[in-house]
Residue frames as a rotation matrix with the C-alpha (Angstrom) as fourth column:
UNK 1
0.590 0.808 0.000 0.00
0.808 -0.590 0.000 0.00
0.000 0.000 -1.000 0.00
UNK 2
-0.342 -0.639 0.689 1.53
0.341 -0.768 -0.543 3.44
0.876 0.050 0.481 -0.91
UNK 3
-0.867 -0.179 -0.465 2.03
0.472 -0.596 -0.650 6.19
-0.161 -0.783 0.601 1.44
UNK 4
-0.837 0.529 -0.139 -0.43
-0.486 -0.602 0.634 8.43
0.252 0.599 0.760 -0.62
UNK 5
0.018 0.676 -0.737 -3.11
-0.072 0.736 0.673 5.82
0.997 0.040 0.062 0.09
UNK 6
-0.214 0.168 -0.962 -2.85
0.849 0.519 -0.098 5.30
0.483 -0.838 -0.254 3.70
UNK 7
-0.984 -0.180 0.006 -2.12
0.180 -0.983 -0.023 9.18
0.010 -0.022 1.000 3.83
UNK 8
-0.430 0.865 -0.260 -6.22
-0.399 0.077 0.914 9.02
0.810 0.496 0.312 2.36
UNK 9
0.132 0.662 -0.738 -7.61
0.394 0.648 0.652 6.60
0.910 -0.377 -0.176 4.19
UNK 10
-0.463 0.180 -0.868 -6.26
0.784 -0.374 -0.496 8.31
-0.413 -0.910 0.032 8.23
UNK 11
-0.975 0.153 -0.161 -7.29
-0.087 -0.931 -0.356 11.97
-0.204 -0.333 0.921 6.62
UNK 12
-0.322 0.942 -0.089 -10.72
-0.187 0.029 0.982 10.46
0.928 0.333 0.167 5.59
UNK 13
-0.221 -0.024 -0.975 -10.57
0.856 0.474 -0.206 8.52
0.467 -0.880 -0.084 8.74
UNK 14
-0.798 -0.493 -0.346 -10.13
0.601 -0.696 -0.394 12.01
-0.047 -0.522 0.851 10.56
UNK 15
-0.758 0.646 -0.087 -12.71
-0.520 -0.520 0.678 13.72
0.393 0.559 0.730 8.43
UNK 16
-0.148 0.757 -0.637 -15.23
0.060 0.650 0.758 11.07
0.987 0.074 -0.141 9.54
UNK 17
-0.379 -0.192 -0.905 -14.25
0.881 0.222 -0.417 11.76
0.282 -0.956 0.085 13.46
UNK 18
-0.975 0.171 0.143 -14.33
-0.164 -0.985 0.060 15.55
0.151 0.036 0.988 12.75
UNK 19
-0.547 0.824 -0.147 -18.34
-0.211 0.034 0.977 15.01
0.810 0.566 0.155 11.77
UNK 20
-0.198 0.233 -0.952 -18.70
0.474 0.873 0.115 12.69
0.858 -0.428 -0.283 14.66
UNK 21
-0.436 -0.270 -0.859 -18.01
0.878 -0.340 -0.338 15.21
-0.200 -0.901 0.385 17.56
UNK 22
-0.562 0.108 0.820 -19.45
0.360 -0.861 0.360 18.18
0.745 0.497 0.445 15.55
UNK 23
0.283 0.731 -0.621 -21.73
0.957 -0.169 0.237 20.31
0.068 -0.661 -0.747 18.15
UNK 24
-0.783 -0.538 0.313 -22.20
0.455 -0.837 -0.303 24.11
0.425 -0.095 0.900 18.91
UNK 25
0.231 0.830 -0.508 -24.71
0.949 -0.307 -0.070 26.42
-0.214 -0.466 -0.859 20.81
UNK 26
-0.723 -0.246 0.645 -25.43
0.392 -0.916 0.090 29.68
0.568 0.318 0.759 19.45
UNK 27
0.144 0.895 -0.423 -28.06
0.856 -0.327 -0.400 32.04
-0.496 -0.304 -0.813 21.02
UNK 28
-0.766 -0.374 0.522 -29.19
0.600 -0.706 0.376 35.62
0.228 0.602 0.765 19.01
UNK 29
-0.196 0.682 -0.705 -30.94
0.182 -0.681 -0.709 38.61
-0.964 -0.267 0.009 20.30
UNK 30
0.396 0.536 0.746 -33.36
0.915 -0.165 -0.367 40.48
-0.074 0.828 -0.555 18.06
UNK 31
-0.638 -0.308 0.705 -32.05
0.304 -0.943 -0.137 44.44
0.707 0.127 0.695 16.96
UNK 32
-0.540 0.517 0.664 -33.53
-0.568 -0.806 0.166 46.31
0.621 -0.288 0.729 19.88
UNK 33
0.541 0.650 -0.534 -35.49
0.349 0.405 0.845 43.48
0.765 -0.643 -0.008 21.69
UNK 34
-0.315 -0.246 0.917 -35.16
-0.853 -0.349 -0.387 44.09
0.415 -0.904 -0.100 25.82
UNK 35
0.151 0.317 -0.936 -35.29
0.198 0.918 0.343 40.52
0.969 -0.237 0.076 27.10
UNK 36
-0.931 -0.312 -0.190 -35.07
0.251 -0.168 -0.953 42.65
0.265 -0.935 0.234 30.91
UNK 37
-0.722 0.680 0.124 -38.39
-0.581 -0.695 0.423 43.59
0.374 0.234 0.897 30.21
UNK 38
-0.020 0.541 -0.841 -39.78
-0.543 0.700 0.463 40.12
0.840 0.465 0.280 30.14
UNK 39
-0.542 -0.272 0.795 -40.58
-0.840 0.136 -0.526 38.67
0.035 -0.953 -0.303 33.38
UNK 40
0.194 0.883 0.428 -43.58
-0.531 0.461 -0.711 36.29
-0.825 -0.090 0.558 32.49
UNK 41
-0.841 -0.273 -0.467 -43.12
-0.540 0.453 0.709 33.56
0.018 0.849 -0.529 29.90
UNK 42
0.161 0.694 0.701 -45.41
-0.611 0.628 -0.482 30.55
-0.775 -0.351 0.525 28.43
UNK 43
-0.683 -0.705 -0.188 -43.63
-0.615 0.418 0.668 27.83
-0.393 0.572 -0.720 26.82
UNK 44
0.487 0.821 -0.296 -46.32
-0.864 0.406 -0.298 26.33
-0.125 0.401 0.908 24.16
UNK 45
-0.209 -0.424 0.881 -45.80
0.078 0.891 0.448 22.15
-0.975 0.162 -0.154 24.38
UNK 46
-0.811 -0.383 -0.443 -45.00
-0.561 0.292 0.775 20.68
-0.167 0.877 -0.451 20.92
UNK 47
0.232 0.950 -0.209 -47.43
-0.970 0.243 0.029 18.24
0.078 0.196 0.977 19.86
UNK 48
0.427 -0.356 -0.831 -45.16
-0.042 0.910 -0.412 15.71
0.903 0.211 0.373 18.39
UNK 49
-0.126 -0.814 0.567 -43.10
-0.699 -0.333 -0.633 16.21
0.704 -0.476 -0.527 21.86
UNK 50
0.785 0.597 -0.169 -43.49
-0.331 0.633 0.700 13.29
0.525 -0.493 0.694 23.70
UNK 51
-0.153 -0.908 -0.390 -40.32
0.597 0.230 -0.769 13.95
0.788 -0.350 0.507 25.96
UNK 52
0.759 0.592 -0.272 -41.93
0.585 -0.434 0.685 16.84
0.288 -0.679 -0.675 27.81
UNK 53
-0.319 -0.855 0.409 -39.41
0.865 -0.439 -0.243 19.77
0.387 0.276 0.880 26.74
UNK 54
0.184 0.525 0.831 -41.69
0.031 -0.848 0.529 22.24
0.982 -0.072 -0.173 27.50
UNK 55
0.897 0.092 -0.432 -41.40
0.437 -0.041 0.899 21.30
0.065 -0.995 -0.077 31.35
UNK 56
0.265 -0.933 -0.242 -37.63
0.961 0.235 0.145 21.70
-0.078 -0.271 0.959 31.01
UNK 57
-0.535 -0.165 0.829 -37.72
0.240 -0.970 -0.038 24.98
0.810 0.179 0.558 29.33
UNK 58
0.429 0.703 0.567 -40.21
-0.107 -0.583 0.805 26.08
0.897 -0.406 -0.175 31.87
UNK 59
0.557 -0.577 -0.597 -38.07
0.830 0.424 0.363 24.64
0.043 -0.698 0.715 34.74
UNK 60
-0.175 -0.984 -0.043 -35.18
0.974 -0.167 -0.153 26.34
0.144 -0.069 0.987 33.64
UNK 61
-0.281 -0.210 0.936 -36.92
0.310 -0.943 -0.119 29.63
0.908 0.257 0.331 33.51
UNK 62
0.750 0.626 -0.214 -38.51
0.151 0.153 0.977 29.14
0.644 -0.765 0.020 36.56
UNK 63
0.328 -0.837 -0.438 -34.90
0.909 0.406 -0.097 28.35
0.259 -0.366 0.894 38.10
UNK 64
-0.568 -0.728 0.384 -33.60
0.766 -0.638 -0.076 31.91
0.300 0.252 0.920 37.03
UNK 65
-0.767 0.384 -0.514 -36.47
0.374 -0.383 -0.844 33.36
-0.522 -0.840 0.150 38.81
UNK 66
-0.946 0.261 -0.193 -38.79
-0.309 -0.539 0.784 33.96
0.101 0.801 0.590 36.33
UNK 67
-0.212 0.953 0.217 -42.47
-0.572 0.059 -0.818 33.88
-0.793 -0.298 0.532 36.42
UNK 68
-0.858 -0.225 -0.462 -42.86
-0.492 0.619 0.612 30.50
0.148 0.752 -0.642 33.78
UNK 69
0.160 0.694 0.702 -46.21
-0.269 0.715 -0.645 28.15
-0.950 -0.086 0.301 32.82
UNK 70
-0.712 -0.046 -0.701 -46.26
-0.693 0.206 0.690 26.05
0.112 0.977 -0.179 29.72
UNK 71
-0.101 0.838 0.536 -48.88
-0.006 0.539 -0.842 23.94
-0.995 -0.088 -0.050 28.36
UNK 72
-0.119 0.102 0.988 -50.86
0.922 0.380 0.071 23.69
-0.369 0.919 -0.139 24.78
UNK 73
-0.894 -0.430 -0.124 -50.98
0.447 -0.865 -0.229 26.32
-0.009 -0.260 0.966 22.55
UNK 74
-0.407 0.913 -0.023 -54.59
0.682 0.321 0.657 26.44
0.607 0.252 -0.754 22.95
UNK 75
0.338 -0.201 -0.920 -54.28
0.877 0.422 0.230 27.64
0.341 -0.884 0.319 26.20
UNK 76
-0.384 -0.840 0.383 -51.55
0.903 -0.428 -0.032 30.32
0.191 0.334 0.923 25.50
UNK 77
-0.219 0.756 0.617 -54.63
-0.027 -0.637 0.770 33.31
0.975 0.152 0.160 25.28
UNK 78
0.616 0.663 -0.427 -55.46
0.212 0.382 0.899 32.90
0.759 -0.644 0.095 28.78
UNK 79
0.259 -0.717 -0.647 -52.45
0.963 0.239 0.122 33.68
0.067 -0.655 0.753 30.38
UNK 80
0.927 -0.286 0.243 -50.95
-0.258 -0.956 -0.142 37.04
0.272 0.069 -0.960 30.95
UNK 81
0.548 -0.835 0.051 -47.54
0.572 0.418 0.705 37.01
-0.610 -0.357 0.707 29.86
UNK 82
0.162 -0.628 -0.761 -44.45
-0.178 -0.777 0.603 38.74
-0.970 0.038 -0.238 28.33
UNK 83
-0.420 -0.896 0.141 -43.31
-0.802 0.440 0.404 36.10
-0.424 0.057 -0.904 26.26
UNK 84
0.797 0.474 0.374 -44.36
-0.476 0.874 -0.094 33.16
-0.372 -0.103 0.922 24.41
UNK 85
-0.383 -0.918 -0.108 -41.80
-0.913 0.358 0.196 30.19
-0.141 0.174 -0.975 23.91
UNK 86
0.651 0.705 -0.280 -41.52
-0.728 0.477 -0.493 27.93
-0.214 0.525 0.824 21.39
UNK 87
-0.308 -0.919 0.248 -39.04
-0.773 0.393 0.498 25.19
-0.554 -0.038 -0.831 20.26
UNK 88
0.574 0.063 -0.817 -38.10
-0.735 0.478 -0.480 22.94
0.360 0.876 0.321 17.38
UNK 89
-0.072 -0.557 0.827 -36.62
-0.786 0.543 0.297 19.37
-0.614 -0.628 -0.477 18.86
UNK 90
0.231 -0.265 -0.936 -34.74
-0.676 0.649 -0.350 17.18
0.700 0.713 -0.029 16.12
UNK 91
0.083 -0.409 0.909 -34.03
-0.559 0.736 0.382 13.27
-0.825 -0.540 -0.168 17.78
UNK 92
0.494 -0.049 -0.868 -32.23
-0.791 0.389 -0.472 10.82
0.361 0.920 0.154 16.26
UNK 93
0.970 0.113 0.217 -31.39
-0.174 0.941 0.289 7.26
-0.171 -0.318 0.932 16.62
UNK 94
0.161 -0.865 -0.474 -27.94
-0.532 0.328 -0.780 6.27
0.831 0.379 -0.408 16.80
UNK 95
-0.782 -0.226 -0.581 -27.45
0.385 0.558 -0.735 2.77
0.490 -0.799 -0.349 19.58
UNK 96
-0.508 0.536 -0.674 -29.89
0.804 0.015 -0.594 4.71
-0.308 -0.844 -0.439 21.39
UNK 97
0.459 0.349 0.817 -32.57
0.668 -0.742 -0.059 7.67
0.585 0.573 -0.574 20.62
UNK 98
-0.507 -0.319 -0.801 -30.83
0.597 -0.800 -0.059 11.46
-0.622 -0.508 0.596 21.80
UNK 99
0.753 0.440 -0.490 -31.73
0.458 -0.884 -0.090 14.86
-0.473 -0.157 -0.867 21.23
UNK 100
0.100 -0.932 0.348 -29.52
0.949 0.194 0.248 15.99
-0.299 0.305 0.904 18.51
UNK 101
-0.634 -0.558 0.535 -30.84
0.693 -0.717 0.072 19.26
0.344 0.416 0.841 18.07
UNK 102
0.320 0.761 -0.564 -33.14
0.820 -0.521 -0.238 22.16
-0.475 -0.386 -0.791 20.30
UNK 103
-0.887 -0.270 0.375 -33.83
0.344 -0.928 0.146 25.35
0.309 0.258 0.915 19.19
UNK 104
0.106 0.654 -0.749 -35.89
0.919 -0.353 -0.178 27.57
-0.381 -0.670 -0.638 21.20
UNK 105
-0.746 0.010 0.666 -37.38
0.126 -0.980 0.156 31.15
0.654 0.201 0.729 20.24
UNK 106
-0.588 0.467 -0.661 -38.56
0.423 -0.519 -0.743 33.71
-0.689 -0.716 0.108 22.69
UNK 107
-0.458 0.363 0.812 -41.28
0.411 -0.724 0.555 36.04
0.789 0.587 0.182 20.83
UNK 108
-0.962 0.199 0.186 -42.93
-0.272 -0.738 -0.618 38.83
0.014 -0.645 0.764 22.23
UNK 109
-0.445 0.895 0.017 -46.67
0.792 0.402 -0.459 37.38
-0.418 -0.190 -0.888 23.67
UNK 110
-0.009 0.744 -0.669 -48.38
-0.125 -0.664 -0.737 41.29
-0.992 0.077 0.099 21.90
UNK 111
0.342 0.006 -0.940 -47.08
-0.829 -0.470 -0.304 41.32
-0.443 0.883 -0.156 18.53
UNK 112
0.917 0.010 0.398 -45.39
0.097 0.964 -0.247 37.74
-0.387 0.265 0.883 18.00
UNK 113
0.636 -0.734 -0.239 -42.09
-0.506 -0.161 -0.848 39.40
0.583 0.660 -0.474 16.97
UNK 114
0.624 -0.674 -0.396 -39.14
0.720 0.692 -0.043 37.10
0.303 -0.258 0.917 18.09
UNK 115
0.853 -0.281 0.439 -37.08
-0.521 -0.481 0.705 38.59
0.013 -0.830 -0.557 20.68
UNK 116
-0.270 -0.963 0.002 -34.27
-0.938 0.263 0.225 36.00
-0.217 0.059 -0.974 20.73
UNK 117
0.821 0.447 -0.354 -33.39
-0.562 0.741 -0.367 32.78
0.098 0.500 0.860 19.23
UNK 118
-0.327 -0.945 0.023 -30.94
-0.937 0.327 0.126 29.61
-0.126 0.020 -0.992 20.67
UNK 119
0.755 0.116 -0.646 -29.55
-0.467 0.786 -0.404 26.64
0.461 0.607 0.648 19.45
UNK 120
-0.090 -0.821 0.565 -27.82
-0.874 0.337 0.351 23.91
-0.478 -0.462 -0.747 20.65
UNK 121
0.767 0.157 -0.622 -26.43
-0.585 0.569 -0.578 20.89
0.263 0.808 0.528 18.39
UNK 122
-0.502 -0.865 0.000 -24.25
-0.852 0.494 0.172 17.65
-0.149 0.086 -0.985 19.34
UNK 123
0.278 0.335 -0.900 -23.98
-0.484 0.858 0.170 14.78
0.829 0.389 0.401 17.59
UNK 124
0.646 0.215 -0.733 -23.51
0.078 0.936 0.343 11.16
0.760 -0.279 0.588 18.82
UNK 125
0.069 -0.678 -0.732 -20.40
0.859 0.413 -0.301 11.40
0.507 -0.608 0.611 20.38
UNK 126
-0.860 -0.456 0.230 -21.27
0.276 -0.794 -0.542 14.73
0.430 -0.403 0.808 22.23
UNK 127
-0.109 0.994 0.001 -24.15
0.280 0.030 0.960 14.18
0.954 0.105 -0.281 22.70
UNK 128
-0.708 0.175 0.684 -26.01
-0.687 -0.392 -0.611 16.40
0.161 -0.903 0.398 25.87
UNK 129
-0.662 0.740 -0.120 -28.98
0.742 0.623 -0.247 14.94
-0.108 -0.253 -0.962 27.52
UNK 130
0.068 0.618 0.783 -32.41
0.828 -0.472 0.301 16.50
0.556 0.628 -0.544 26.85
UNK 131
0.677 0.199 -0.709 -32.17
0.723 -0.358 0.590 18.53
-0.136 -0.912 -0.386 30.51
UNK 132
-0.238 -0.926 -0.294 -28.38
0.615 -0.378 0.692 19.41
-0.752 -0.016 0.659 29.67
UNK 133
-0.331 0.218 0.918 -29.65
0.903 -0.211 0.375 20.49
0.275 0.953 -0.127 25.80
UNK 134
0.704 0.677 0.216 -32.59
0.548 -0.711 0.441 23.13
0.452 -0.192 -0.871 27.23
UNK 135
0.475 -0.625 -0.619 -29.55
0.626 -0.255 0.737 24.24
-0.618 -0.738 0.271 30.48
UNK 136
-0.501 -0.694 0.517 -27.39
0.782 -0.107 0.614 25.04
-0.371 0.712 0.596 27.47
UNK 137
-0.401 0.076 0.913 -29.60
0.718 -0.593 0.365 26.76
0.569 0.802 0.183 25.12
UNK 138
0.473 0.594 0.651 -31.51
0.235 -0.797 0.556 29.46
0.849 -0.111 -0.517 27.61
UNK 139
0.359 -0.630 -0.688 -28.40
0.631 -0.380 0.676 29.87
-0.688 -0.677 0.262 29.70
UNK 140
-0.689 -0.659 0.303 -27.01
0.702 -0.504 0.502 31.42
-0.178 0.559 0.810 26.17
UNK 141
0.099 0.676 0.730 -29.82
0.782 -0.507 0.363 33.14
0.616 0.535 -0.579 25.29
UNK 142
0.876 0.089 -0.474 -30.01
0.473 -0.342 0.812 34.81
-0.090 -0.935 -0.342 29.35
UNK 143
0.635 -0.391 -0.666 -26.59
0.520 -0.420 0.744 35.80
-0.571 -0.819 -0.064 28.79
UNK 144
-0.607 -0.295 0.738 -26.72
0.773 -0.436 0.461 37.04
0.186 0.850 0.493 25.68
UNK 145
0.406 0.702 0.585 -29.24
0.530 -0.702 0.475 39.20
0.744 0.117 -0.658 26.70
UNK 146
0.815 -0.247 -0.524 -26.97
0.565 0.138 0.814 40.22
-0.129 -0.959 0.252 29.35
UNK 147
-0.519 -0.759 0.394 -24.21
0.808 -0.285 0.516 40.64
-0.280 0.586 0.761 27.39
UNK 148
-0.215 0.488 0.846 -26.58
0.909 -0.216 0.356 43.24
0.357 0.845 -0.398 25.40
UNK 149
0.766 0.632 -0.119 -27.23
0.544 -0.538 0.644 44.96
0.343 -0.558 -0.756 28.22
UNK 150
0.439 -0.822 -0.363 -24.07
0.228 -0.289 0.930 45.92
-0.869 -0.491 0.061 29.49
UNK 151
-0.469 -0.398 0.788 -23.14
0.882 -0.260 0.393 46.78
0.048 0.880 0.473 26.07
UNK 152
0.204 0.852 0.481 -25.65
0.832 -0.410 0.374 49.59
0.516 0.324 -0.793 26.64
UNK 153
0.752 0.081 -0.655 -24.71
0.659 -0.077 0.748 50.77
0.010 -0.994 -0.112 29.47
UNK 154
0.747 -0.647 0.151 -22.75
-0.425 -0.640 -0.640 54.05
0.511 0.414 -0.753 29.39
């Protein structure tokens, strides 16, 4: 076997690890949104969700002191809140089923305009749990709005 050939086969080899471990968490305010404003949230359950994300997101805001209910979005009307929160939750099977991708958007609960928007992706071999996944994405969001703020600030 040449060099040139084996040379191939570790940097495919590599390339195939690279892929394997891939994962990142972004979070993005809107121009101008004020996520200090927002004290009151209501995280609308998924239908297809049959992990019960919605509790987690509500958990977590709960945690950070926030005033938090979640439920259908039937429901949603009825509440008096800041906020409505939503989320897109990609699972996939690999040896076992995970949570390979959450994304969660905040929107404002008068006008429906999106306010902020995180993500959090890892594949197999990084994989978070579903608890860790939510922890992740609305800890970045929280301290991106943070971050935003203190950017303001003379």
């Amino acid at each position: 076997m040449s060099i040139t050939r084996i040379l191939s086969f570790f940097i495919g080899g590599l390339a195939l690890f690279a892929v394997g471990c891939s994962n990142h968490a972004t979070a993005t305010l809107s121009p101008g949104a004020d996520l200090n404003a927002v004290k009151s949230f209501y995280v609308v359950h998924q239908p297809k969700d049959t992990h019960s994300l919605h509790y987690l997101i509500r958990d977590k805001l709960m945690k950070e002191g926030y005033m938090a209910t979640a439920g259908p979005e039937s429901e949603r009307s009825s509440h008096q809140v800041n906020s409505v929160v939503s989320y897109v939750d990609r699972w996939v099977w690999d040896m076992t089923l995970y949570l390979l991708e959450l994304t969660v958007t905040l929107r404002d609960a008068h006008n429906n305009f999106p306010l902020a928007v995180g993500n959090s992706y890892h594949t197999s071999l990084t994989r978070k749990s579903p608890e860790e996944m939510v922890d992740e994405v609305m800890t970045n969001i929280l301290n991106a709005a943070k971050q935003a703020t203190k950017e303001k600030a003379p």
